[in-house]
N, C-alpha and C positions, 0 to 999 in steps of 0.2 A: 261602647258595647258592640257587639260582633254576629253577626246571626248569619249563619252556614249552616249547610245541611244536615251538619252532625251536632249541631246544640249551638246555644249562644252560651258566651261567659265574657267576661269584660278583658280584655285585650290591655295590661300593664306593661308599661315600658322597665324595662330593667331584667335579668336572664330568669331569677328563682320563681316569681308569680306564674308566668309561660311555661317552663317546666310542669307547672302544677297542672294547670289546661292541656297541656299537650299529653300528658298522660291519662288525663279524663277522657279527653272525645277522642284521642288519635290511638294508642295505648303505650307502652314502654317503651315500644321500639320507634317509635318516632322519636319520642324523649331521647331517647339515644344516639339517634342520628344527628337532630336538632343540636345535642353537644359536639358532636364531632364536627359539627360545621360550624359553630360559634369557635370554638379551638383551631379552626382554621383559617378562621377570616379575623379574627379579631386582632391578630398580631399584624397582617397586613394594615390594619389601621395606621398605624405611627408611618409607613410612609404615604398612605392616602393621604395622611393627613399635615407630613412634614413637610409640603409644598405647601402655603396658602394662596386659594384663591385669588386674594390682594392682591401679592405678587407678582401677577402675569402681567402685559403685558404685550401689545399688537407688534412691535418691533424690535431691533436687537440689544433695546432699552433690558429685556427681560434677561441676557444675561449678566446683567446690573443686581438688578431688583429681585430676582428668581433663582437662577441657577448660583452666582457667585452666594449670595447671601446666605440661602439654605443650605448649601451642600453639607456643610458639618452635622447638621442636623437627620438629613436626610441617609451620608451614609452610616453615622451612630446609630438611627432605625434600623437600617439592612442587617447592621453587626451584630442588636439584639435579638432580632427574627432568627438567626440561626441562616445554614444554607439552605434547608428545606426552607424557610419561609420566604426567605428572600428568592427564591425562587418562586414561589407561590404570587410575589408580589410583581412579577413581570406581568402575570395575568392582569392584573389589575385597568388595562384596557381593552380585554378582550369580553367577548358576554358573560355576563355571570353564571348562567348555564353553562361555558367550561367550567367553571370552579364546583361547581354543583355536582357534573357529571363524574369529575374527575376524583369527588372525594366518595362517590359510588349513594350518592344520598337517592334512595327509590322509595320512601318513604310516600304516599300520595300525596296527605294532608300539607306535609310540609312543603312537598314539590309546590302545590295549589296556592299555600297562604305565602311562598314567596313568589308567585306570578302576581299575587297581588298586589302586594309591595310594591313589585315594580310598577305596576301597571298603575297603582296611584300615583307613584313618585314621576315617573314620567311617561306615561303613557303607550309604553311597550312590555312584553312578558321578559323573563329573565334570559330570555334568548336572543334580547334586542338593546338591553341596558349595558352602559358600561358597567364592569365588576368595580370601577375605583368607586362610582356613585351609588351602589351598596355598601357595600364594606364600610364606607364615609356615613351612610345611614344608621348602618348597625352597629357600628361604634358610639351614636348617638343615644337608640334605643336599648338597645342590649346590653352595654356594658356596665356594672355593678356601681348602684349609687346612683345613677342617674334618674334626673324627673322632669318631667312635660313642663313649660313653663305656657303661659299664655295672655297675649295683654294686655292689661286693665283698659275698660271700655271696651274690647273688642278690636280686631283686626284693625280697623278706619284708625285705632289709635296710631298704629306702626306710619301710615300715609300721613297723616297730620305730624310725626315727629318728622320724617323725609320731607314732608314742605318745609318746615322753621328751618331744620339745616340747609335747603336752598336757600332759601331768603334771608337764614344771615350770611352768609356768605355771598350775598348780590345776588343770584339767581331770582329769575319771573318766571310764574305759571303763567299761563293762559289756557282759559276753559272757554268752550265752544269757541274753541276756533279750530275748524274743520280744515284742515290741506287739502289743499286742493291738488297741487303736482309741485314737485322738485323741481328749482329752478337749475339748469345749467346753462354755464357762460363760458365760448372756446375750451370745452371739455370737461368745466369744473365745477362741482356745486358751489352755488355762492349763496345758497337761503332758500324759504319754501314760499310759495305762493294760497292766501287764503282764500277761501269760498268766498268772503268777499270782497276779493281785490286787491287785499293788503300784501304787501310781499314783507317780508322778514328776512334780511341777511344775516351770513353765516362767518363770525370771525374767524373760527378755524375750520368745521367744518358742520355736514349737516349731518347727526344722527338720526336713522330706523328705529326705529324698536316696534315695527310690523310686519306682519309676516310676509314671507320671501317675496309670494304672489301679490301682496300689497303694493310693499315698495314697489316691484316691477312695475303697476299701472301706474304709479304715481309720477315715472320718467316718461323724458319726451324718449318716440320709440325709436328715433332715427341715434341716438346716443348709445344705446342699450347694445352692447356685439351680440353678435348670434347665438356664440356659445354658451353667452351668460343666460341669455330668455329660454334657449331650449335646454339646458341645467336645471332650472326653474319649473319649465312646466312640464318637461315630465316626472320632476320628484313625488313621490306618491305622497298622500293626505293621512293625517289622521281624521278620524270622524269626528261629529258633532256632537253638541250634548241637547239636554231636558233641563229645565230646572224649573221648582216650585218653590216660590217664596209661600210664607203663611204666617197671619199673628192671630192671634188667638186668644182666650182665658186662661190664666193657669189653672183657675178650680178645677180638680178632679185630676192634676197632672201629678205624678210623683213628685214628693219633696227632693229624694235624691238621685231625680233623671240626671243623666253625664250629657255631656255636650255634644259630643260625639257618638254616632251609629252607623255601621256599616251592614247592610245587606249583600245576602251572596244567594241568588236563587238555586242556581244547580252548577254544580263544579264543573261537570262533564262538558257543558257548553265552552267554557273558557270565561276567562275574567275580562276579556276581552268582546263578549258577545253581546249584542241589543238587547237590552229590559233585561239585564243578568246582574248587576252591580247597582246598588243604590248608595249614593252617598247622604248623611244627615246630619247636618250642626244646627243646634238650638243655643245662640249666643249669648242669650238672656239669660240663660242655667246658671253663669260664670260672671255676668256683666249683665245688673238687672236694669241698666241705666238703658240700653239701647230697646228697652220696649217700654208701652205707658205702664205705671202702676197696675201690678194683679194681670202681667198680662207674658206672653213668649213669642218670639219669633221664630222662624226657622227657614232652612235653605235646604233642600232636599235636592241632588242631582244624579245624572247618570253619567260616569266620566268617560268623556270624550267616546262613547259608544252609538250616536245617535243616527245614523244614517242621513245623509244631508239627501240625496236622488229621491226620497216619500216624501219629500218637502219641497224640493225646485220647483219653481214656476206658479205656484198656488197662491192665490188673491187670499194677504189678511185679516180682508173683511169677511170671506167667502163664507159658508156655510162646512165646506169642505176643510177646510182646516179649521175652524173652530169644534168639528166633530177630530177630524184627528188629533187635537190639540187633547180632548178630551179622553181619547183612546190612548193614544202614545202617553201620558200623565197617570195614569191608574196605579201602573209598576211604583210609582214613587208615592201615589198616596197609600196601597197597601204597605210598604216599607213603613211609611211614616207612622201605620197606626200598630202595625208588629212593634216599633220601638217605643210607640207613647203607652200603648197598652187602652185596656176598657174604656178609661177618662176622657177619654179623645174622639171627639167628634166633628167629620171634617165640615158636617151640615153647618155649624157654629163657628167654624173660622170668619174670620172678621177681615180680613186680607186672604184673599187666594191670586195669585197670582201666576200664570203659566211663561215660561222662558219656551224655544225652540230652536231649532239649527236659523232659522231665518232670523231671530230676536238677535242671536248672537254674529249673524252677517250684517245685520244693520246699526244696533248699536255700539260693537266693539269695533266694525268695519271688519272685520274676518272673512277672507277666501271663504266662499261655501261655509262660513261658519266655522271651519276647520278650527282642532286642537293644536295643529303644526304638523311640521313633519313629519312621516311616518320610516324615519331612519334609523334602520336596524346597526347597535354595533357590531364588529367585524366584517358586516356584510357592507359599509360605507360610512363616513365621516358628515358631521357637520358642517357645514360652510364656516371659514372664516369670518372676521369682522371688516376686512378689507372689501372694495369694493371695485368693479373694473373702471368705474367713475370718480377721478381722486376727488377728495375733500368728501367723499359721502362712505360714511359708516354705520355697518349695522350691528344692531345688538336684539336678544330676545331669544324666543326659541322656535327664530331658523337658522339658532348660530351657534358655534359651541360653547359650552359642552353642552346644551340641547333644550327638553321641556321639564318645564317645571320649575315651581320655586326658584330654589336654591342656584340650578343651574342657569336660569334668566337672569339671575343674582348677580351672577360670577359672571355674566355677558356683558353685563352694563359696568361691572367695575373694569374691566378688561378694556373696555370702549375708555372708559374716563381717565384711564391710567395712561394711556397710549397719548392723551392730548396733551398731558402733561409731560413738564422734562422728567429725567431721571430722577434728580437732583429732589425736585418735587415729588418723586413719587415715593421717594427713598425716604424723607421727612413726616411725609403720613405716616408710613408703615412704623415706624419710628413712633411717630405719636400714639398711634393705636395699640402698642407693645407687642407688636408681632415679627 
């Protein structure tokens, strides 16, 4: 469900249901627009999407794997785009605000509910997003026949299938075990050292997957060149978040609550502004296993808009952040009772829990708590996966293609890909039928 300042109505994936909303709350001419822009993006899809992710590839393995393998494919897309569209799809790494601009879409509504989009997908407005990492979205959501899948038991189910495929294939987790700092030997990582004591070598080499500003503490600083640290700390931050857990009764909750809610306080602000965006998953709705009998959970946040500087330095145990903890938390419990409705009484939750910029600097180990980078595209690039430190690789979103999901996704296969030969990586892709 969707709640903006000109109505709420439930938010369907696929083009006909939207059409019907968008001429409710926005009126005709958004409808209008709204098609002229699916009509234009939607054919860029087949070459957004005629590369895969899989494919890539940190070195010149990937005209192997990448470039030789797809090309057929990729120029058969350009040929049925036409020349307008194949032109259209050069854009495809510049901001999606040219493609916006360019097809004259002045619409507000639509302008707004696609800075949201972005702004959930990866944490920038559509003047900051690659255009291939829409189009690759909206080809997802929008195009005809398509449906939201979601999975059984909830999200922790997807983590528990990625463990078993470690471990059968040799692969070991280890939990609570803190790093301490990257070990390097005559220039090279050879393994990490733990909090306590334990050192861990590295056969090929040692993967990141934290952020820029992480890794960096994590080196001895006499190893690190100049121009890698100062790269680093002057790259700008995205901000922090809020989060509310809560369980609760279901008596008195609607039978047919959705899983999903998004709040939007006032457009004018930006999607992008503090206490403006509330995000809402109720997991239980969909997977009634992950709460006790007769009962819901929930995770309410604010993405990545939280201001870490009203948070630094503050004791918390103190009185002073247990009252702002209180203050800064309101936005999300009104959101939560706009979506649960009358039934909902926060006095009877039975789990409250508060998250903050400091919760998510201590237990995730996050810079300032940070969301990642705040790296605009065509105004600059992601960092590679390469490192000026060989045998050390990173992956995540301070690397490309950037935050979020899908593209942290496509970080770590990129990384995995790369340690493997060709020969090997050509044999997965192979197996996976792609």
């Amino acid at each position: 469900m969707v709640y903006v300042p000109e109505g709420e109505f439930l938010s369907r994936i696929g083009p006909t249901e939207f059409f019907k909303d968008l001429e409710k709350y926005a009126g005709p001419d958004s409808a209008r627009e709204w098609r002229k822009l699916l009509d234009a993006i939607l054919p860029m899809s087949a070459a957004a999407m005629a590369l895969p992710p899989l494919s890539i590839r940190g070195d010149l393995g990937v005209l192997s794997t990448a470039a030789a393998r797809y090309a057929p494919s990729l120029l058969k897309s350009f040929a049925q785009m036409g020349p307008q569209g194949a032109l259209g799809a050069t854009k495809l790494l510049s901001p999606f605000s040219d493609i916006i601009d360019s097809l004259g879409i002045k619409d507000s509504f639509i302008r707004n509910w696609l800075d949201l989009l972005a702004f959930l997908l990866a944490g920038v407005k559509t003047n900051g997003i690659l255009s291939a990492e829409m189009v690759y979205m909206f080809s997802e959501w929008y195009k005809p026949g398509c449906t939201l899948e979601y999975p059984l038991h909830g999200s922790g189910a997807i983590v528990d299938a990625l463990v078993r495929g470690l471990q059968k294939f040799g692969g070991r987790i280890s939990l609570r075990s803190h790093v301490e700092n990257i070990v390097v030997e005559n220039g090279r990582a050879v393994g990490v050292k733990l909090r306590g004591g334990q050192f861990v070598s590295a056969k090929k080499a040692v993967v990141s997957n934290a952020s820029m500003w992480d890794t960096l503490s994590l080196l001895p600083p006499e190893v690190v060149p100049k121009s890698y640290q100062d790269r680093i700390e002057t790259t700008k931050q995205c901000e922090s978040f809020m989060h509310l857990h809560l369980g609760f009764d279901a008596e008195g909750i609607p039978d047919d609550l959705g899983i999903h809610h998004i709040v939007v306080n006032d457009w004018d602000r930006g999607v992008d502004a503090d206490q403006n965006v509330v995000l809402i998953s109720v997991p239980s709705v969909l997977s009634p296993d992950l709460a006790p009998p007769g009962k819901h959970v929930l995770h309410a946040y604010t993405p990545g808009t939280e201001p870490f500087e009203m948070w630094e330095g503050l004791d918390r145990r103190s009185n002073e952040y247990k009252n702002l903890k209180a203050e800064r938390s309101e936005v999300m419990w009104k959101a939560v009772e706009k979506a649960l409705g009358p039934g909902f009484n926060r006095e009877k939750c039975e789990v409250k829990l508060v998250g903050t910029p400091l919760t998510h600097q201590r237990f995730l180990r996050r810079n300032r708590g940070t969301y990642g980078p705040a790296i605009l595209a065509g105004k600059s690039t992601f960092p590679g996966h390469s490192t000026p430190i060989p045998q050390l690789l990173c992956c995540g979103d301070s690397t490309f293609p950037g935050i979020g999901v899908p593209a942290v996704a496509a970080s770590g296969a990129i990384v995995a890909n790369s340690l493997v030969s060709v020969t090997e990586h050509s044999q997965l892709l192979d197996a996976v039928g792609i």
